[in-house]
SEFIZA-3560 file (N, C-alpha, C; in Angstrom, 3 decimals):
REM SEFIZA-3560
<numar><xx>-14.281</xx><yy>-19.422</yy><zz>1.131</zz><atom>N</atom></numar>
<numar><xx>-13.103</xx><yy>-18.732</yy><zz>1.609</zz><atom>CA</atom></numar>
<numar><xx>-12.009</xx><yy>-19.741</yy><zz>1.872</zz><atom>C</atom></numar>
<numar><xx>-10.782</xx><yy>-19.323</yy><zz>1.506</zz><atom>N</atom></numar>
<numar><xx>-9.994</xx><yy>-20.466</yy><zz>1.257</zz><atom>CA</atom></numar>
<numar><xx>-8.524</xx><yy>-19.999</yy><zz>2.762</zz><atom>C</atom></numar>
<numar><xx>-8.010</xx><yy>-21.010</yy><zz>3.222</zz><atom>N</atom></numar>
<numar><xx>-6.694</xx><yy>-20.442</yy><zz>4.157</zz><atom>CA</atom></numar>
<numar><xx>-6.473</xx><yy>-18.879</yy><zz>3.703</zz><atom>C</atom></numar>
<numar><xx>-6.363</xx><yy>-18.458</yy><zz>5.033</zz><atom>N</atom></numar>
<numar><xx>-5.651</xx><yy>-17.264</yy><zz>4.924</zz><atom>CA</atom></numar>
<numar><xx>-4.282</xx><yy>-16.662</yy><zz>6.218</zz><atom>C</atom></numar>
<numar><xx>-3.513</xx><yy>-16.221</yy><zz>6.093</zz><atom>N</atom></numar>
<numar><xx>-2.249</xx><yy>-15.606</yy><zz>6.658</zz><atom>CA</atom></numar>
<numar><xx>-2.940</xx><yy>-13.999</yy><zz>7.244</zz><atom>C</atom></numar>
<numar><xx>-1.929</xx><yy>-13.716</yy><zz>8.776</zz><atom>N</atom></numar>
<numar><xx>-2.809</xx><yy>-12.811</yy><zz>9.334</zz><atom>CA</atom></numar>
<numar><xx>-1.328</xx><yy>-12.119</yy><zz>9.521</zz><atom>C</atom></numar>
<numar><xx>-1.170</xx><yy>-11.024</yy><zz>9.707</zz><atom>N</atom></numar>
<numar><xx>0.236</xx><yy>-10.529</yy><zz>10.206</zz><atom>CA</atom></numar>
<numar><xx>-0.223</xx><yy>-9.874</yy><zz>11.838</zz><atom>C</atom></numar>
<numar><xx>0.517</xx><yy>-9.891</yy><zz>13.385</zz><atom>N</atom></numar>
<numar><xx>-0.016</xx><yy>-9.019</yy><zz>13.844</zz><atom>CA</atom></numar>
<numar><xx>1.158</xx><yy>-8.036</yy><zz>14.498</zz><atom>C</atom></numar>
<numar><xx>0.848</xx><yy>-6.759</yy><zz>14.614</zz><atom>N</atom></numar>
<numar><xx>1.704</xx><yy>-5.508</yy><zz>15.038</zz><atom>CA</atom></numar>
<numar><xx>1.522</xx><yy>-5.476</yy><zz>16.527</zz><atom>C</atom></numar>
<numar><xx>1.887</xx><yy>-4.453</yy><zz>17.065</zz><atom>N</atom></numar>
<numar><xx>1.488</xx><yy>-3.549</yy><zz>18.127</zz><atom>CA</atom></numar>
<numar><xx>1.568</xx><yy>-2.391</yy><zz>17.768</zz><atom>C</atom></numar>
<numar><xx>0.516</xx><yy>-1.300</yy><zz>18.144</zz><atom>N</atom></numar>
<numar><xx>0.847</xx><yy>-0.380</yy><zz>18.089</zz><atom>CA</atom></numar>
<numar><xx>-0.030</xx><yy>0.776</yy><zz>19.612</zz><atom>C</atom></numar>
<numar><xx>0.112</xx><yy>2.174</yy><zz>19.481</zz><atom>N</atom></numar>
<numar><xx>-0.038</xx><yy>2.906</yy><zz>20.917</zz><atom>CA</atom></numar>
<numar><xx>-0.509</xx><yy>3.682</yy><zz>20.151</zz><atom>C</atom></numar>
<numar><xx>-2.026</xx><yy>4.324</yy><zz>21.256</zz><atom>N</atom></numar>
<numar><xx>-2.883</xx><yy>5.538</yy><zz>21.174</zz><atom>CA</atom></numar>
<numar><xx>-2.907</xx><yy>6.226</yy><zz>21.967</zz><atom>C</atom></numar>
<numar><xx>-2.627</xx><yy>7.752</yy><zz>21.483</zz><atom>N</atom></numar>
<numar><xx>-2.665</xx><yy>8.427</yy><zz>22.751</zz><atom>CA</atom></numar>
<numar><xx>-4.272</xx><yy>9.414</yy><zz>23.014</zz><atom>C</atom></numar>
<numar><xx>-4.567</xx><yy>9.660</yy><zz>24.233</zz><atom>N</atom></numar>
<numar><xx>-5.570</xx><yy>10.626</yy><zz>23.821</zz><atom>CA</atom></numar>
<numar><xx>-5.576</xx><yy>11.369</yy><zz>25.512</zz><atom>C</atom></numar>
<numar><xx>-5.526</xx><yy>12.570</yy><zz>25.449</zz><atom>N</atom></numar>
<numar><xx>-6.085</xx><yy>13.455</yy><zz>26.753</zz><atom>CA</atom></numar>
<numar><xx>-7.202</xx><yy>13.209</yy><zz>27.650</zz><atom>C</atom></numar>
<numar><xx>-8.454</xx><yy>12.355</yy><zz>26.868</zz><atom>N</atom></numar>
<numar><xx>-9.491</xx><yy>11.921</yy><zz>27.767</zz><atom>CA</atom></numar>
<numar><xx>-9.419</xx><yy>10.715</yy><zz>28.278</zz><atom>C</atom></numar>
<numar><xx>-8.907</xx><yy>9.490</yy><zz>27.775</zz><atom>N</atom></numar>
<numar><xx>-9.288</xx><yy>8.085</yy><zz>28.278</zz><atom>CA</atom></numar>
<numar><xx>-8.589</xx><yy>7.039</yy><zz>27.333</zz><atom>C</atom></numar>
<numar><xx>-8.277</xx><yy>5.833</yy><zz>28.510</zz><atom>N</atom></numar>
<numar><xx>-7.621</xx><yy>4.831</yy><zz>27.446</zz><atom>CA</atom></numar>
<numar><xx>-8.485</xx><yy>4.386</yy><zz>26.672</zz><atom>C</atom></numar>
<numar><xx>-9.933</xx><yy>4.513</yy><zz>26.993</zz><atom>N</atom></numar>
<numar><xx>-10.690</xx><yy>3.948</yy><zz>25.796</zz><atom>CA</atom></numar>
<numar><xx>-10.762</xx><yy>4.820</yy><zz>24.704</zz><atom>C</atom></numar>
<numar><xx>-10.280</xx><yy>5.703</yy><zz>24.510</zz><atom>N</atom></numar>
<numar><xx>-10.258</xx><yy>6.669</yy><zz>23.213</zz><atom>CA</atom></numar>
<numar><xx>-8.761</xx><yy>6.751</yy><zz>23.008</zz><atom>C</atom></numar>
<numar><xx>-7.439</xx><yy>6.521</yy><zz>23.854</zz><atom>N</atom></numar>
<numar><xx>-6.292</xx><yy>6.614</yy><zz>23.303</zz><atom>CA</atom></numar>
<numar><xx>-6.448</xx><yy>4.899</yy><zz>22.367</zz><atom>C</atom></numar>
<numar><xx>-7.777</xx><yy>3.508</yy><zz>22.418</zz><atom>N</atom></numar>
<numar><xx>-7.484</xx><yy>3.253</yy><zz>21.155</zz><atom>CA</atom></numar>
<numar><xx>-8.281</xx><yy>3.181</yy><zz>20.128</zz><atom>C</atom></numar>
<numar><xx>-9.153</xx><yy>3.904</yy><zz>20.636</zz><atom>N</atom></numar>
<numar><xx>-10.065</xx><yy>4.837</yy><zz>19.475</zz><atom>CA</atom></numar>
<numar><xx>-9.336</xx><yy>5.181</yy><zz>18.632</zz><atom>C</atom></numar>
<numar><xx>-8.502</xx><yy>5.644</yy><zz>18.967</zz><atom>N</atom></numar>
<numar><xx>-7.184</xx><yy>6.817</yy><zz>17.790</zz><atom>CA</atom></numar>
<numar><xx>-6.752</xx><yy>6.118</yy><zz>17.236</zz><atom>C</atom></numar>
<numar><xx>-5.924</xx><yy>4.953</yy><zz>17.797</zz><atom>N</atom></numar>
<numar><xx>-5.069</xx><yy>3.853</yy><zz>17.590</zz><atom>CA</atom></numar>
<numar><xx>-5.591</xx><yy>3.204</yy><zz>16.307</zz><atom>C</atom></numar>
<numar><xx>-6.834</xx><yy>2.827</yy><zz>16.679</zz><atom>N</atom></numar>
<numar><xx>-7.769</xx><yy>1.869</yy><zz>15.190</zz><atom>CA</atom></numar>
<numar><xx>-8.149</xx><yy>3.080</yy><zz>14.578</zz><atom>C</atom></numar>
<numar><xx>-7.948</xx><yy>4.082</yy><zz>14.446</zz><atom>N</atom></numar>
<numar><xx>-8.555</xx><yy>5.124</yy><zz>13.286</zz><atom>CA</atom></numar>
<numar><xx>-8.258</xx><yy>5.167</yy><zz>12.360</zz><atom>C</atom></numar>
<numar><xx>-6.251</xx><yy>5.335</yy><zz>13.316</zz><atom>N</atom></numar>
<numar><xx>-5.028</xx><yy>5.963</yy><zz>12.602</zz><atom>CA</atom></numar>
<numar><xx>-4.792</xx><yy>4.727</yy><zz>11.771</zz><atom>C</atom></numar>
<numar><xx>-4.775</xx><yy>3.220</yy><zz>12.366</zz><atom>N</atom></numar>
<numar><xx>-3.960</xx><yy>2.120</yy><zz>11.823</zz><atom>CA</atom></numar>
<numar><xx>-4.814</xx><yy>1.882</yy><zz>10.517</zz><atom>C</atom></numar>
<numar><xx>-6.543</xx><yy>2.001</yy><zz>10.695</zz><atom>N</atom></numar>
<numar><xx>-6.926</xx><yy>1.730</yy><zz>9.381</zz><atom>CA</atom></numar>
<numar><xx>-7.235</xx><yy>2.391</yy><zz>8.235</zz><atom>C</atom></numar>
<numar><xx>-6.416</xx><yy>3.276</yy><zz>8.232</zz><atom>N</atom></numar>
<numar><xx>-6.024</xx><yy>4.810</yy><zz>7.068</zz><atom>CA</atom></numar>
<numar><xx>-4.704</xx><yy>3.911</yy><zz>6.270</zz><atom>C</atom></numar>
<numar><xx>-3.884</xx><yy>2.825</yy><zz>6.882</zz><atom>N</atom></numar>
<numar><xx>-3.019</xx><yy>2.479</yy><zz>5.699</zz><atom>CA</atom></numar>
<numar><xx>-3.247</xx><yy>1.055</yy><zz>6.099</zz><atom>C</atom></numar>
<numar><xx>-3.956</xx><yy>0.432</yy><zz>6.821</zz><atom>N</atom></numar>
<numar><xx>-3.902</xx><yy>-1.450</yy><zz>6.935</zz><atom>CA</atom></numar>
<numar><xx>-5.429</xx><yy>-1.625</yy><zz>6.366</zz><atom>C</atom></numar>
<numar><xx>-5.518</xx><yy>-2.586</yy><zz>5.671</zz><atom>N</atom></numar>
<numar><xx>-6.551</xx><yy>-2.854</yy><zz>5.312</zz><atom>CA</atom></numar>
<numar><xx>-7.240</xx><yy>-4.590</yy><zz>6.158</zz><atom>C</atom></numar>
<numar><xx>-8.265</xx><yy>-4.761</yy><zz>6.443</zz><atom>N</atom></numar>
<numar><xx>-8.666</xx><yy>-6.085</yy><zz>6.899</zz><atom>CA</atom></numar>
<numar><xx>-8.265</xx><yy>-6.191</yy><zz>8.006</zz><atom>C</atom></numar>
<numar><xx>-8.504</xx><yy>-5.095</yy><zz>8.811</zz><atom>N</atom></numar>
<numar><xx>-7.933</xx><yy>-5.444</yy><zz>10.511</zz><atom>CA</atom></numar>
<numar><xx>-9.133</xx><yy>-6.351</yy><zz>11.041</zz><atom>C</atom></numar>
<numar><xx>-8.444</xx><yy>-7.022</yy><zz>12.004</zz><atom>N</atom></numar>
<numar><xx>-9.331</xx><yy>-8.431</yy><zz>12.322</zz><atom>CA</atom></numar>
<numar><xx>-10.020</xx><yy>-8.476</yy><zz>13.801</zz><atom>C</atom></numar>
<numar><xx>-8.548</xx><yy>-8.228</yy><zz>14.380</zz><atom>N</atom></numar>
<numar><xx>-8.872</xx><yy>-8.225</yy><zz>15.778</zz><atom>CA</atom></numar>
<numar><xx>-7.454</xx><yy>-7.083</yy><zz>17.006</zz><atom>C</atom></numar>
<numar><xx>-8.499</xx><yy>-6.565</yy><zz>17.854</zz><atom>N</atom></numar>
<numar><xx>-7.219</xx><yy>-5.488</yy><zz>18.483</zz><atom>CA</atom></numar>
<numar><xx>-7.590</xx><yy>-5.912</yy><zz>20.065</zz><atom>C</atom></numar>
<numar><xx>-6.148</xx><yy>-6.452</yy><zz>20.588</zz><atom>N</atom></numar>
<numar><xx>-6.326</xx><yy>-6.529</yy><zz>21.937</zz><atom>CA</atom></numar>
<numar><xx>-5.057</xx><yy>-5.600</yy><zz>22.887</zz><atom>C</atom></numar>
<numar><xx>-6.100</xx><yy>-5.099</yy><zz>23.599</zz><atom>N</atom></numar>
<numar><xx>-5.355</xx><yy>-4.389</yy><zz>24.314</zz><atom>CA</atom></numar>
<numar><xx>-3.937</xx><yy>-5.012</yy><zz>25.403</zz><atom>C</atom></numar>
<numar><xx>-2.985</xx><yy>-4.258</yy><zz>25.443</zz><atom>N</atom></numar>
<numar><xx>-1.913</xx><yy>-5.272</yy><zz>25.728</zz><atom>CA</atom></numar>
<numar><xx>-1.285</xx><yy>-3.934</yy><zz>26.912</zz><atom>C</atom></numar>
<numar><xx>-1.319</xx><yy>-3.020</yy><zz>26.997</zz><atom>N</atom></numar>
<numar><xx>-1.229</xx><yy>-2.837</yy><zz>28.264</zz><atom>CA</atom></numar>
<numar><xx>-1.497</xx><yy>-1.376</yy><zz>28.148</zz><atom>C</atom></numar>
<numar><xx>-1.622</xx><yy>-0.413</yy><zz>29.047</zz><atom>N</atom></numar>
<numar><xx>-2.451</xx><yy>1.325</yy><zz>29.621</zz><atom>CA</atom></numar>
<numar><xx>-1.351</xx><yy>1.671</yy><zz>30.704</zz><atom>C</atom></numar>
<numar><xx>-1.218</xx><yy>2.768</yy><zz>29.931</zz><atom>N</atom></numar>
<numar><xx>-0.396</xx><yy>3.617</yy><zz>30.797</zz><atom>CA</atom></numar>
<numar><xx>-0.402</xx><yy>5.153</yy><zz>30.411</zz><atom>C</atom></numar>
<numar><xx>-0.061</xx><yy>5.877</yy><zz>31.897</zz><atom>N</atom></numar>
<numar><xx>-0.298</xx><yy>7.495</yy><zz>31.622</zz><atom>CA</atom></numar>
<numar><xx>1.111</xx><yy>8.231</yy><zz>31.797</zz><atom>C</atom></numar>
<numar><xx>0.690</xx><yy>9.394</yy><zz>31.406</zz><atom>N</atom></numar>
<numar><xx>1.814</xx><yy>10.313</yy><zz>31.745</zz><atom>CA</atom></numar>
<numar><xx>1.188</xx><yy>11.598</yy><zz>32.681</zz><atom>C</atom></numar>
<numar><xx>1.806</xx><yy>11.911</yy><zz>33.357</zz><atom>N</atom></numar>
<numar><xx>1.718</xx><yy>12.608</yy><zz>34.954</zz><atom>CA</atom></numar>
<numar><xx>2.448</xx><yy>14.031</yy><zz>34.412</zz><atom>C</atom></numar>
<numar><xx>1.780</xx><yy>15.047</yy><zz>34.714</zz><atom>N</atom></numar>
<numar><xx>2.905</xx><yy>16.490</yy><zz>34.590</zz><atom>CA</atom></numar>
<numar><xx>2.264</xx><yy>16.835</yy><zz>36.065</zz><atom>C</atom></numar>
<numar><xx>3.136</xx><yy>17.187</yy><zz>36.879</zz><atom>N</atom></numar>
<numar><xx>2.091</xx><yy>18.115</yy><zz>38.277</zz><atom>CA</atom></numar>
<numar><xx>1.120</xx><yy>17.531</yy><zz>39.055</zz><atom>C</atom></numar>
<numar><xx>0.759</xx><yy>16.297</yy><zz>39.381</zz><atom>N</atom></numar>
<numar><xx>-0.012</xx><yy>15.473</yy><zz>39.640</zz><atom>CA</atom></numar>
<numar><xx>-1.079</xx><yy>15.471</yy><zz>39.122</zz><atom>C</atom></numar>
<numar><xx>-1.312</xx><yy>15.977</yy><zz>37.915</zz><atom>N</atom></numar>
<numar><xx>-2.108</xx><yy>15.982</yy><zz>36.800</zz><atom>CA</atom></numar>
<numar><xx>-1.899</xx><yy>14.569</yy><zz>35.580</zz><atom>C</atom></numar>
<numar><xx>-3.553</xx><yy>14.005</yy><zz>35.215</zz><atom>N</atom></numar>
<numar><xx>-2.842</xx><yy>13.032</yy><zz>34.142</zz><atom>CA</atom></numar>
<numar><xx>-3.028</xx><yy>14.635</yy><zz>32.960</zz><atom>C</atom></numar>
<numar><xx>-2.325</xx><yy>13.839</yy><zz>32.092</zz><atom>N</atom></numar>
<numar><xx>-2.100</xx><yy>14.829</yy><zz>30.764</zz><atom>CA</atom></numar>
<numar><xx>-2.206</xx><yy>13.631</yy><zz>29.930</zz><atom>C</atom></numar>
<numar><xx>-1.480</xx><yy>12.624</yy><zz>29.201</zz><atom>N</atom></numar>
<numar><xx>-1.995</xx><yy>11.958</yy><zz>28.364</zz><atom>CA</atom></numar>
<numar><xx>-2.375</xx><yy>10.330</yy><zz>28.803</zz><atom>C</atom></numar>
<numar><xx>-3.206</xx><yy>9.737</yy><zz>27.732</zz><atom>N</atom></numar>
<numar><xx>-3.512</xx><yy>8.256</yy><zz>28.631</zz><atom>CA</atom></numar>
<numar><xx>-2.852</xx><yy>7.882</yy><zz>26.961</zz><atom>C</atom></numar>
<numar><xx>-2.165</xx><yy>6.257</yy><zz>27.273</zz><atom>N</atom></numar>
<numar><xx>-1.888</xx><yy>5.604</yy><zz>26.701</zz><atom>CA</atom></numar>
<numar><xx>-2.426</xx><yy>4.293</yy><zz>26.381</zz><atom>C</atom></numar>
<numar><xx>-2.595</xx><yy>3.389</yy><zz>24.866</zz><atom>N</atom></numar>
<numar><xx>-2.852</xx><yy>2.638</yy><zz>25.262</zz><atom>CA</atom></numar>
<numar><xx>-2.496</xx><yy>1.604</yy><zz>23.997</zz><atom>C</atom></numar>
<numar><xx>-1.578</xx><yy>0.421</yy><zz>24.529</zz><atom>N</atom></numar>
<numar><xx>-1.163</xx><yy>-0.444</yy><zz>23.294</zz><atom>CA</atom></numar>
<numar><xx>-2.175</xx><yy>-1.297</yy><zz>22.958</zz><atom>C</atom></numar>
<numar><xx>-1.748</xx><yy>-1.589</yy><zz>21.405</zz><atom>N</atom></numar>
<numar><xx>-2.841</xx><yy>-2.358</yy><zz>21.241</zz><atom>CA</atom></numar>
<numar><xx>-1.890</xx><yy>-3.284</yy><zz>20.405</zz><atom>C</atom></numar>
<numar><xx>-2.475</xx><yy>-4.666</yy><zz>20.398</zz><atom>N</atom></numar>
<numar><xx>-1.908</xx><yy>-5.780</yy><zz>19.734</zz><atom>CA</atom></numar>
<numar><xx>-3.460</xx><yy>-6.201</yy><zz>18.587</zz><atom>C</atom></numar>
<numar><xx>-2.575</xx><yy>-5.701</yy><zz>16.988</zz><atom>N</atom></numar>
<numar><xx>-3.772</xx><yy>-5.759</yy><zz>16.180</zz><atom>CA</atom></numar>
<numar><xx>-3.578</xx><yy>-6.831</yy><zz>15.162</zz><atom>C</atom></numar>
<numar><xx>-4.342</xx><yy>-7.483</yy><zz>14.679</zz><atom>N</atom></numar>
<numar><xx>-4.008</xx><yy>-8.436</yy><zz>13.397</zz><atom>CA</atom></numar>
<numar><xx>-4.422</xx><yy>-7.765</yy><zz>11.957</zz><atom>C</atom></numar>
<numar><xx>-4.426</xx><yy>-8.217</yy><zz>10.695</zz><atom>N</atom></numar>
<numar><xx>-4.848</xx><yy>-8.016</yy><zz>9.539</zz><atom>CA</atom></numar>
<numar><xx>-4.652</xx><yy>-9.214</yy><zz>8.611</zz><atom>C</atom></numar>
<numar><xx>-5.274</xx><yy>-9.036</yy><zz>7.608</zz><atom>N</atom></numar>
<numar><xx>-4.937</xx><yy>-10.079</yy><zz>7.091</zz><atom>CA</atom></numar>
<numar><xx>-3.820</xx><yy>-9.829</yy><zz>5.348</zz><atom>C</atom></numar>
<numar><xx>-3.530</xx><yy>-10.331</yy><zz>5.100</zz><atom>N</atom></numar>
<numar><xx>-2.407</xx><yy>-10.515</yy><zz>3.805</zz><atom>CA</atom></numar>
<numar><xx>-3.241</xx><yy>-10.888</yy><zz>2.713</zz><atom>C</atom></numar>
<numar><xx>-3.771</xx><yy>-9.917</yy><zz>1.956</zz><atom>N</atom></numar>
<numar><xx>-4.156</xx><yy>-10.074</yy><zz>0.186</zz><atom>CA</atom></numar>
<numar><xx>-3.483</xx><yy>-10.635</yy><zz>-0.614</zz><atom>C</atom></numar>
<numar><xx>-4.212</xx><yy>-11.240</yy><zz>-1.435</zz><atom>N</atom></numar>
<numar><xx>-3.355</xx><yy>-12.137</yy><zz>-2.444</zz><atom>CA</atom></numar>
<numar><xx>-3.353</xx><yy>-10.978</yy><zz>-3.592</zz><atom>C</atom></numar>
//
C-alpha cells in the first residue's frame, strides 16, 4: 500500500431515540455516496426541546475517507 490522501467533513445525525443512533444515521446516510470512510469522531451532541420534551437528539460527526486514484 503506497501514501495515501484522506479528505475530512463534518457532518449531523438526527434521530428521536439517542445520540448514539442520531450517528448511526449519520454513517449510514454518509456511506450511500462516500466510499472508504476511515474514521468518525464525534465532535459535539445536542438536542432540541418542544414542551420540556426532548424530540430530536443531534449529533456531529467529524468523518475522514480516503481519495481513489
Amino acid at each position: 500500500m503506497g501514501d495515501s490522501v484522506y479528505k475530512v467533513i463534518e457532518i449531523i445525525g438526527t434521530s428521536s431515540k439517542s445520540w448514539e443512533d442520531a450517528a448511526k444515521q449519520a454513517i449510514t446516510r454518509a456511506s450511500k455516496s462516500l466510499e472508504e470512510l476511515r474514521i468518525a469522531e464525534v465532535v459535539e451532541q445536542d438536542l432540541k426541546i418542544e414542551e420540556g420534551v426532548i424530540v430530536t437528539y443531534r449529533t456531529k460527526l467529524r468523518i475522514s475517507f480516503r481519495f481513489n486514484d
